[in-house]
C-alpha positions in Angstrom: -26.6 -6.5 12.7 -29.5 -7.9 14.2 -28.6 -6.6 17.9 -29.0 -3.1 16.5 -33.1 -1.9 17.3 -34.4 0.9 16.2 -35.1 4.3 18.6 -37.6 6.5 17.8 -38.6 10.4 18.8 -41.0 10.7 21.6 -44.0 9.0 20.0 -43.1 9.6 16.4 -42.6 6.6 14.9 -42.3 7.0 11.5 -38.8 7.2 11.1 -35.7 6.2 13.5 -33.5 8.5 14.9 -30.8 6.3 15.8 -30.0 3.1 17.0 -29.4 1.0 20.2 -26.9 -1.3 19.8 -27.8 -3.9 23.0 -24.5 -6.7 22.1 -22.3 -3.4 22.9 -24.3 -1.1 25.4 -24.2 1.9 23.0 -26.5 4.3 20.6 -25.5 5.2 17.3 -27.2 8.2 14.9 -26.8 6.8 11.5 -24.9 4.1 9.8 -23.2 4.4 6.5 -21.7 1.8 4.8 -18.4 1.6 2.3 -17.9 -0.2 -0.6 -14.8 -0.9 -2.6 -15.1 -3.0 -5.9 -13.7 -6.2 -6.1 -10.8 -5.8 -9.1 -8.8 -8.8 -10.2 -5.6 -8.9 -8.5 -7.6 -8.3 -5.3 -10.8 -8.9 -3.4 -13.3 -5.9 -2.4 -14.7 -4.9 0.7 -17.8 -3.5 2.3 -17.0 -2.0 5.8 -20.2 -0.2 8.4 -19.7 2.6 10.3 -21.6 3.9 12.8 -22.1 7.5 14.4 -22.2 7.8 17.8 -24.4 9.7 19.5 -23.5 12.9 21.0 -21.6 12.5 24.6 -21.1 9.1 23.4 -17.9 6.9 23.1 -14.3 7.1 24.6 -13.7 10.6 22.5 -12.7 13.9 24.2 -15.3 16.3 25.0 -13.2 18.8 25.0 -13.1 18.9 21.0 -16.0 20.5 19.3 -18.4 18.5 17.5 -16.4 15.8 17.6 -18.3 12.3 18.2 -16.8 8.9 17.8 -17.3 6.2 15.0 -17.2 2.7 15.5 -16.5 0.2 12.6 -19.2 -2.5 13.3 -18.6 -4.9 10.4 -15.8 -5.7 7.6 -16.4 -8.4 4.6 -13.9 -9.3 2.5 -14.6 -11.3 -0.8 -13.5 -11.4 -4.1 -16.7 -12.4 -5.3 -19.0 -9.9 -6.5 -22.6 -11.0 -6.1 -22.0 -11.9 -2.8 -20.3 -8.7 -1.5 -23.1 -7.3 -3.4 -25.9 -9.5 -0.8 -23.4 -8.8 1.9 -24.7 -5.2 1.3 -28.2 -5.7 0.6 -28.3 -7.8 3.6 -28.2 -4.8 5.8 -29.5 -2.2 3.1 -32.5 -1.1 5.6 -30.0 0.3 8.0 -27.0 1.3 6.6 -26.6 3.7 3.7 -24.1 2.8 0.9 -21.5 4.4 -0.8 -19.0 4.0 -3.2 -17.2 5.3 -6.0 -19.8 5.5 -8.9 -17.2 6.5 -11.3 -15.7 2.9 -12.2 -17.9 2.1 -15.2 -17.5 -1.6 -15.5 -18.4 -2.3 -11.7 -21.3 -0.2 -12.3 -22.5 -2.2 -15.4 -22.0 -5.2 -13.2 -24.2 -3.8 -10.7 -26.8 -2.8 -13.3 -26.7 -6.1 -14.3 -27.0 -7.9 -11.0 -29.7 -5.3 -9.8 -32.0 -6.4 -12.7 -31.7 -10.1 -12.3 -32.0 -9.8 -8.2 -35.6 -8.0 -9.4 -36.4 -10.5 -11.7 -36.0 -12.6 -9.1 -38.4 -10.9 -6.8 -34.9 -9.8 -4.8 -33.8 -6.6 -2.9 -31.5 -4.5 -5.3 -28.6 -2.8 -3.9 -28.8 1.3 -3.7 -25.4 2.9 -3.8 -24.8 6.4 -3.0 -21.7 8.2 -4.6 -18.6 8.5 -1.9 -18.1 12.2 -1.6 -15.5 14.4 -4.0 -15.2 11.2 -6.5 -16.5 13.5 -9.7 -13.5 11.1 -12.1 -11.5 8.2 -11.4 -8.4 10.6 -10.8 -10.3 12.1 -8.0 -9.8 9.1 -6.4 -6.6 9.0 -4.6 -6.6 12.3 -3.0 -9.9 11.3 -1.7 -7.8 8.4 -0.3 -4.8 10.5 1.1 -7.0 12.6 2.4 -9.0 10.0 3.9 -6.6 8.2 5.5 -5.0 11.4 7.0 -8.5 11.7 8.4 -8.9 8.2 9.9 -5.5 8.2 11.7 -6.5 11.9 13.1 -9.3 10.2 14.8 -7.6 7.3 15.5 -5.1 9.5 17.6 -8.0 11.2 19.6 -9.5 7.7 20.4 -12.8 8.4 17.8 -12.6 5.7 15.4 -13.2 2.7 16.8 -11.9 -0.8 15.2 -12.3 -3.5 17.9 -14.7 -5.5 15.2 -12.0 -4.8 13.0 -9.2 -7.0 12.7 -8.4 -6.5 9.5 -8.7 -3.0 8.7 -6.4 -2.5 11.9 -3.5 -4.5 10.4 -3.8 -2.5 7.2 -3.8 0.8 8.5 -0.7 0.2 9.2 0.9 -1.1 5.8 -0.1 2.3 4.3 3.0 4.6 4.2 2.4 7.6 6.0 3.9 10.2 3.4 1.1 11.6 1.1 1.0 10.5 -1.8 3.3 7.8 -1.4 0.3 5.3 -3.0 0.2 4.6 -6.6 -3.6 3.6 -6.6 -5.9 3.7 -4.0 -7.6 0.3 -5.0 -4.4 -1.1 -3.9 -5.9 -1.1 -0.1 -9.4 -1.9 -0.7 -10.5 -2.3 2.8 -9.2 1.1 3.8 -10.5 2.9 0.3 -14.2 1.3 1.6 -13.2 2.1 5.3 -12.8 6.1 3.8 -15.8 6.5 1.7 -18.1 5.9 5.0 -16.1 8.2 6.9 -16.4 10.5 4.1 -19.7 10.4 3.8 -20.8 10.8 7.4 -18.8 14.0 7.5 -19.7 15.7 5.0 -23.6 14.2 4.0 -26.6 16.3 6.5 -28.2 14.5 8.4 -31.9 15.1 9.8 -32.8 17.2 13.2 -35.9 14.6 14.4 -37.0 17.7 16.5 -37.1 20.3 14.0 -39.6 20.0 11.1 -37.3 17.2 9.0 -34.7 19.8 7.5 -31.2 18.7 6.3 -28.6 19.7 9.1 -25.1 19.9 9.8 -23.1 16.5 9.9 -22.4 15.7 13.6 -18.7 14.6 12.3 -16.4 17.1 12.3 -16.5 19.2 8.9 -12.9 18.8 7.3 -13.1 19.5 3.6 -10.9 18.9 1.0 -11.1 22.0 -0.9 -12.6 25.6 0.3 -16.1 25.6 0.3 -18.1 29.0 0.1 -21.2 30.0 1.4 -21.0 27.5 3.7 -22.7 24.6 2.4 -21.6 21.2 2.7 -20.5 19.5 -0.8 -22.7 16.7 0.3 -25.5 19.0 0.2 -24.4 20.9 -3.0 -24.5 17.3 -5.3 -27.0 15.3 -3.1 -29.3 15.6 -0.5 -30.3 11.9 -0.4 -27.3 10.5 1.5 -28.8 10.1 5.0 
């Protein structure tokens, strides 16, 4: 990730608005990460997803609001401190999510975050994947995903070039809802669905207005009605950008 520099607002510097990414000639907004524990019959995996910036990408600009995502890295381990570096190693940039439900990965995390400070180390910050309120929220938050992903997939707005792997497992996942027993069973795609998740439905920041949360520029799709108009993202958190 070190080919991705950091573009500011006129000559505000404080903050990034986006980012140039030089190895692949293109800009992103933000970049949100996914992560999917490692559980014992399988590895985890940490997946980055970047927005592009508006009138960006191979998308149609005929569809409103509708801006491309590019999958810019995938790490597969089943080791769990070092997916947990994986993360921290591009924590500055990329905002993490995951499902904060899953009590024993969480304790592990506790754990590793307060011997990586002992240690003088970077902790890793996780944000919680949108809609997970209970483990049993989790596959419909994966059907739903993955109905999601292939949508854009269709339209030519998800790009997986850098993604070998999730692209051959996109395809082992039947395409009947609810067909999938547990979503852990495809942890690369679960991971690959909480960043999409997230960049749709968390605000992100207008650098010319005076630093209020705005709306995603993903396409809204939620999974449930949503009165008044306000994102969920907004209506738990308004830390995930």
């Amino acid at each position: 990730m070190n080919e991705l520099h950091p573009i500011f607002y006129h000559c505000d510097r404080s903050r990034p608005i986006g980012w140039e990414d030089k190895k692949r000639n293109r800009n992103y907004r933000r970049l949100f990460g996914g992560l999917a524990w490692p559980q014992v019959d399988r590895p985890g995996f940490a997946v980055i997803v970047a927005e592009g910036l508006q009138d960006e990408g191979p998308h149609n600009p005929t569809i409103p609001d509708h801006v491309a995502l590019y999958v810019l890295r995938e790490v597969e381990s089943g080791d769990f401190e070092q997916l947990m570096r994986t993360c921290i190693e591009h924590s500055r940039k990329v905002s993490w999510h995951g499902n904060m439900n899953h009590r024993v990965n969480m304790r592990l995390l506790c754990d590793f975050n307060r011997a990586e400070s002992g240690a003088g180390r970077l902790q890793l910050s996780l944000m919680p994947a949108p809609f997970i309120y209970s483990e049993g929220d989790l596959r419909e938050v994966f059907d739903d995903g993955i109905m999601r992903i292939r949508r854009r997939g269709q339209k030519g707005a998800l790009i997986l070039d850098d993604s070998p792997l999730l692209k051959a497992r996109l395809d082992d996942v039947p395409r009947d809802k609810g067909v999938v027993n547990r979503a852990e069973e495809y942890p690369g795609l679960l991971a690959l669905c909480f960043a999409v998740s997230a960049l749709s439905c968390y605000p992100c920041v207008d650098p010319a207005g005076a630093g209020t949360p705005g709306q995603a520029l993903t396409e809204y799709d939620p999974f449930e009605p949503n009165p008044g108009g306000q994102h969920p993202g907004q209506m738990k958190t308004g830390q995930g950008v």
